[in-house]
C-alpha positions in Angstrom: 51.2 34.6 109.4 51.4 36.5 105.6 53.9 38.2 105.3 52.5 42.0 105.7 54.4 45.3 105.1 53.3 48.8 106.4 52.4 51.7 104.0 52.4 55.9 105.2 51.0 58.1 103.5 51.5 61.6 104.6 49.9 63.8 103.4 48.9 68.1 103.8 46.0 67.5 105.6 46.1 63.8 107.0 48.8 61.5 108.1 47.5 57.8 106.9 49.0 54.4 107.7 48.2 50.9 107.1 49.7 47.1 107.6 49.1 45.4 103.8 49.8 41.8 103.8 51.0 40.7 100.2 47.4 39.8 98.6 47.1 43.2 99.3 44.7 42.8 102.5 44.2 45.7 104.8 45.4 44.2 108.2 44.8 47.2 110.5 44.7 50.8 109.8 45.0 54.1 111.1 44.2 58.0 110.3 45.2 60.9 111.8 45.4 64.7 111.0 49.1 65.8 110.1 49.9 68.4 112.8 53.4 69.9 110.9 53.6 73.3 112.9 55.6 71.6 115.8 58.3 70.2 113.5 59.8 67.6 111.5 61.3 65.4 113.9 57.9 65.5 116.0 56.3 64.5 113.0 58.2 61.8 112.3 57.9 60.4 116.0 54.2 60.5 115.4 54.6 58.3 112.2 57.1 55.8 114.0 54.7 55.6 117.0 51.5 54.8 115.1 53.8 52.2 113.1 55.1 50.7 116.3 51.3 50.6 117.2 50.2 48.9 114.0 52.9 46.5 114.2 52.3 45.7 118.0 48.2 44.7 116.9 49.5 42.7 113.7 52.7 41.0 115.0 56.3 41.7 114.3 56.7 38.6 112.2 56.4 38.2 108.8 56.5 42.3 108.6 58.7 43.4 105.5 59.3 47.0 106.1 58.0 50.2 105.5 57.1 52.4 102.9 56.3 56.0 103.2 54.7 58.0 100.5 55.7 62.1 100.5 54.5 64.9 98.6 57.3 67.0 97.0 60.8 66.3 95.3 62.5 63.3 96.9 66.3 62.6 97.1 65.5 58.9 96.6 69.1 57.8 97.3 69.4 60.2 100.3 66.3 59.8 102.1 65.6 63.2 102.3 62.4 65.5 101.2 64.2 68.3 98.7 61.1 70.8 97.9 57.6 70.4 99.5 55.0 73.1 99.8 52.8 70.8 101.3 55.3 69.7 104.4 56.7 72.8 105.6 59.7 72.5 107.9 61.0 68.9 105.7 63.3 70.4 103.1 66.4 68.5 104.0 65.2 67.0 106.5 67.0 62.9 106.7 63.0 61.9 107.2 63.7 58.2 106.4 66.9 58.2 108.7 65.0 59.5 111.3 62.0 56.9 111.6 64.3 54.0 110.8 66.6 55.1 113.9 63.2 54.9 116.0 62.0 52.0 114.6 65.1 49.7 113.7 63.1 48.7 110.9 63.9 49.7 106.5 62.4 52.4 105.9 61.8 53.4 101.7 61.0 57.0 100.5 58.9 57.4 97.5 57.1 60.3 96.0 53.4 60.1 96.9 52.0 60.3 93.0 54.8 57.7 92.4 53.7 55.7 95.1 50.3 55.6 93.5 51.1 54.9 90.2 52.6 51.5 92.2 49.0 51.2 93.8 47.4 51.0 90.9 49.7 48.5 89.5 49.6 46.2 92.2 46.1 46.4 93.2 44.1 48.9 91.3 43.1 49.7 87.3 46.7 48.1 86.4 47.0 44.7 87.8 47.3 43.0 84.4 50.0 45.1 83.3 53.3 46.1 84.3 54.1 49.4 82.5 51.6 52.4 82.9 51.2 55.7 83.2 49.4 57.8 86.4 48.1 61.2 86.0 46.9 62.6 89.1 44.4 65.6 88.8 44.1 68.2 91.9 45.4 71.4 93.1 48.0 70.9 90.5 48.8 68.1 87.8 51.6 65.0 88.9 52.2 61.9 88.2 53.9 58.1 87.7 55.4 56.5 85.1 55.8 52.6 86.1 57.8 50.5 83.5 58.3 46.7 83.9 56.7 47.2 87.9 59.3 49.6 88.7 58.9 53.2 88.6 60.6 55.5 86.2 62.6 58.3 88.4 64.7 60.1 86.1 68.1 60.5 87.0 67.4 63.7 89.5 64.3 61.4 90.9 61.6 64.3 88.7 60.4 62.4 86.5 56.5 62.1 85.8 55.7 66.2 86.1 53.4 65.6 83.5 51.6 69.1 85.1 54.4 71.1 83.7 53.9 69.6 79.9 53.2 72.5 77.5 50.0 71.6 76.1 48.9 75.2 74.5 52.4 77.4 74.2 50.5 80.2 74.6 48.8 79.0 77.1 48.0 80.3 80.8 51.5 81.6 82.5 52.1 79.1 85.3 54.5 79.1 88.4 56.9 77.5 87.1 58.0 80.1 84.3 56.4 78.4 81.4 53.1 79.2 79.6 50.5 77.0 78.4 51.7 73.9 81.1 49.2 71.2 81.4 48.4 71.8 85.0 46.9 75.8 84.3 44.4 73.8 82.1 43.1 70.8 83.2 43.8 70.7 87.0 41.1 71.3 89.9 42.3 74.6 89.9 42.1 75.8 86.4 38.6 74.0 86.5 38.1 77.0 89.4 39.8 80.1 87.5 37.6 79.2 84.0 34.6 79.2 86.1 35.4 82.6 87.5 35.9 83.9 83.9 32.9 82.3 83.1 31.3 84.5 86.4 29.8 81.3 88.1 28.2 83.4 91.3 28.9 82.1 94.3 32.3 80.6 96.0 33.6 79.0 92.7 35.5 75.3 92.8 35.8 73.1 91.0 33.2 70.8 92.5 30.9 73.7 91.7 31.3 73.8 87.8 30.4 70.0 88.0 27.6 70.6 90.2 26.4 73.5 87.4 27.6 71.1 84.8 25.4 68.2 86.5 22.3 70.5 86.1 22.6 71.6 82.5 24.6 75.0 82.0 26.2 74.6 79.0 29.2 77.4 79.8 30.2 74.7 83.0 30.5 71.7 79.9 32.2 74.0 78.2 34.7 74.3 80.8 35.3 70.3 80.6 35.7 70.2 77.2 38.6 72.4 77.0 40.0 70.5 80.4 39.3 67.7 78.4 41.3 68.9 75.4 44.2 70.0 77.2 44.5 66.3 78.5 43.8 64.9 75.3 47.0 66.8 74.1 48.9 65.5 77.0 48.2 61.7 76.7 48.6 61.6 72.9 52.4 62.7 73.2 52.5 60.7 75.8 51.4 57.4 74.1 53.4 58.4 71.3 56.7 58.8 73.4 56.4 55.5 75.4 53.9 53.4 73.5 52.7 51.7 77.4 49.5 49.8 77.0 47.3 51.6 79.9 47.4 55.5 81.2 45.9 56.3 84.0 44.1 59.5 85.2 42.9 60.2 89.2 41.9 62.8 91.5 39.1 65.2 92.4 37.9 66.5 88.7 37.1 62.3 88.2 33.3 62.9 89.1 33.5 65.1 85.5 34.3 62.0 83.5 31.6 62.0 81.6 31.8 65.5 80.5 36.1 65.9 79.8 36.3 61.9 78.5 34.5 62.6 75.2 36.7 65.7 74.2 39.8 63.7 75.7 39.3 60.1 73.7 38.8 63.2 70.7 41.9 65.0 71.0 44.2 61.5 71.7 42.6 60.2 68.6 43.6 62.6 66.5 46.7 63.6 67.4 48.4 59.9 68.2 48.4 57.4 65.5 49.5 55.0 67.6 46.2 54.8 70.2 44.1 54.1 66.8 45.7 51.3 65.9 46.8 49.4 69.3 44.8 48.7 72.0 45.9 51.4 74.2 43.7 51.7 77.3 42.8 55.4 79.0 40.9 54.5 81.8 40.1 55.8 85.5 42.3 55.2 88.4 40.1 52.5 90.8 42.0 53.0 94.4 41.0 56.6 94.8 43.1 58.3 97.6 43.9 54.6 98.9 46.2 54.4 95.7 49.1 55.6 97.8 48.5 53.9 100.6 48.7 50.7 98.5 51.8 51.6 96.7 53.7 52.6 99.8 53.3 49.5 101.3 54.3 47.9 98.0 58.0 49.5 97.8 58.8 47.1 100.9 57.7 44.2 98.9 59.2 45.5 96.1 62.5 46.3 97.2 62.5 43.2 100.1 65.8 41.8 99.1 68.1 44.9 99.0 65.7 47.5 101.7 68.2 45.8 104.6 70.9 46.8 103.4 69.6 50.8 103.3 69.2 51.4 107.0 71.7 53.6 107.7 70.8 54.6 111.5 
């Protein structure tokens, strides 16, 4: 049979997994909710049962390993999830150790907006490149930076947090300590809070503004424009700083294309010499949430000749 590899992608809410086979064929799949209050090893004996179950259906041969997707800061080297507000109970948790000691089977860790960026690559907006750029819009602002089909992970594994690029300096104060970060002003939740300052009635999102935007109100474009000009500001430097032929943006806000694009292509125009005269491509992400999914069951493939040597169960 193909050779297949298994991709996790665990997420707040949902705990996803999938066998891939290497044209990128989903072979079997399976979704659950992600139950986190009973712990971290529990957790991970979920994941390594539904894998076990997946690879029971598929067969054991031909199967490559598996990749797991996490939101959060990753010790890439270590196996182990540093900082997650979305998977309480993991910091320092040795997740990988732990499913590769019930499973017998490589296990690879990989930041889930990095593991997208690798989606896309391999099977989504990107497959005729092999260096692009990921920006993935939601609650806040990450992302993936994948150079010569490998992603870029800085040398404390942060890179790609384009959400905390200072795109007005004085800007929104954000979180993090800084002012004016990318993420206060074009993410699903700024969307939100410039609706409320505009007084939208009613339970305010950000699928709201679209839906007022949809039917007309000009104060909801308005709102896209200056999400749109805040990311405009953000992929110029970026084009300028790595000159990559394709950048990437996903997420929930992508419905709103139509209404941030314009002020976006505007602001990247003007502000990056480089984008006018190469063909530079700023386009929408194509996978959607599956983008992880994909791109964890990539790293197997990816890493097939050296992920042996990392069990250390």
């Amino acid at each position: 049979m193909p050779a297949y590899s298994i991709g996790v992608d665990l997420g707040g809410t949902n705990l996803r997994v999938a066998a891939i086979d290497t044209t990128g064929q989903i072979l079997a799949r399976v979704a659950e909710p992600a139950v986190y209050d009973t712990g971290p090893r529990r957790v991970a004996g979920e994941i390594a049962r539904i894998i076990r179950s997946i690879r029971e259906k598929v067969g054991a041969e031909g199967m490559r390993g598996v990749g797991i997707g996490v939101p959060g800061f990753i010790d890439i080297a270590a196996g182990v999830v540093v900082g997650s507000a979305n998977l309480p109970g993991f910091e320092g948790f040795p997740v990988r150790d732990e499913i590769q000691h019930l499973l017998g089977t490589p296990i690879i860790l990989e930041n889930d907006a990095n593991a997208a960026a690798l989606g896309e690559m391999w099977m989504g907006a990107g497959r005729e490149v092999k260096d692009l750029i990921l920006l993935t819009l939601g609650t806040g602002i990450g992302g993936g930076i994948v150079s010569n089909g490998k992603i870029v992970h800085g040398f404390q594994g942060m890179a790609g947090e384009f959400g905390h690029m200072t795109v007005f300096p004085d800007g929104n104060p954000c979180g993090c300590g800084n002012c004016g970060c990318l993420e206060k002003h074009a993410s699903a939740t700024a969307i939100a809070a410039m609706g409320r300052m505009m007084h939208f009635s009613g339970d305010v999102t950000a699928e709201r503004v679209y839906e007022l935007a949809v039917a007309g109100n000009d104060r909801a474009k308005l709102v896209f424009e200056s999400m749109g000009r805040a990311l405009g500001i953000a992929l110029a430097s970026l084009i300028n700083a790595f000159n990559f032929p394709l950048y990437l943006v996903s997420g929930g806000p992508l419905p709103a294309w139509n209404f941030f694009a314009p002020t976006m292509f505007a602001e990247v125009t003007k502000r990056s010499f480089i984008f006018g005269r190469k063909k530079t491509r700023i386009e929408k992400a194509l996978l959607g949430a599956d983008a992880g999914l994909y791109g964890a069951a990539y790293l197997p493939f990816e890493f097939d000749t050296i992920a042996p040597a990392a069990v250390t169960a």
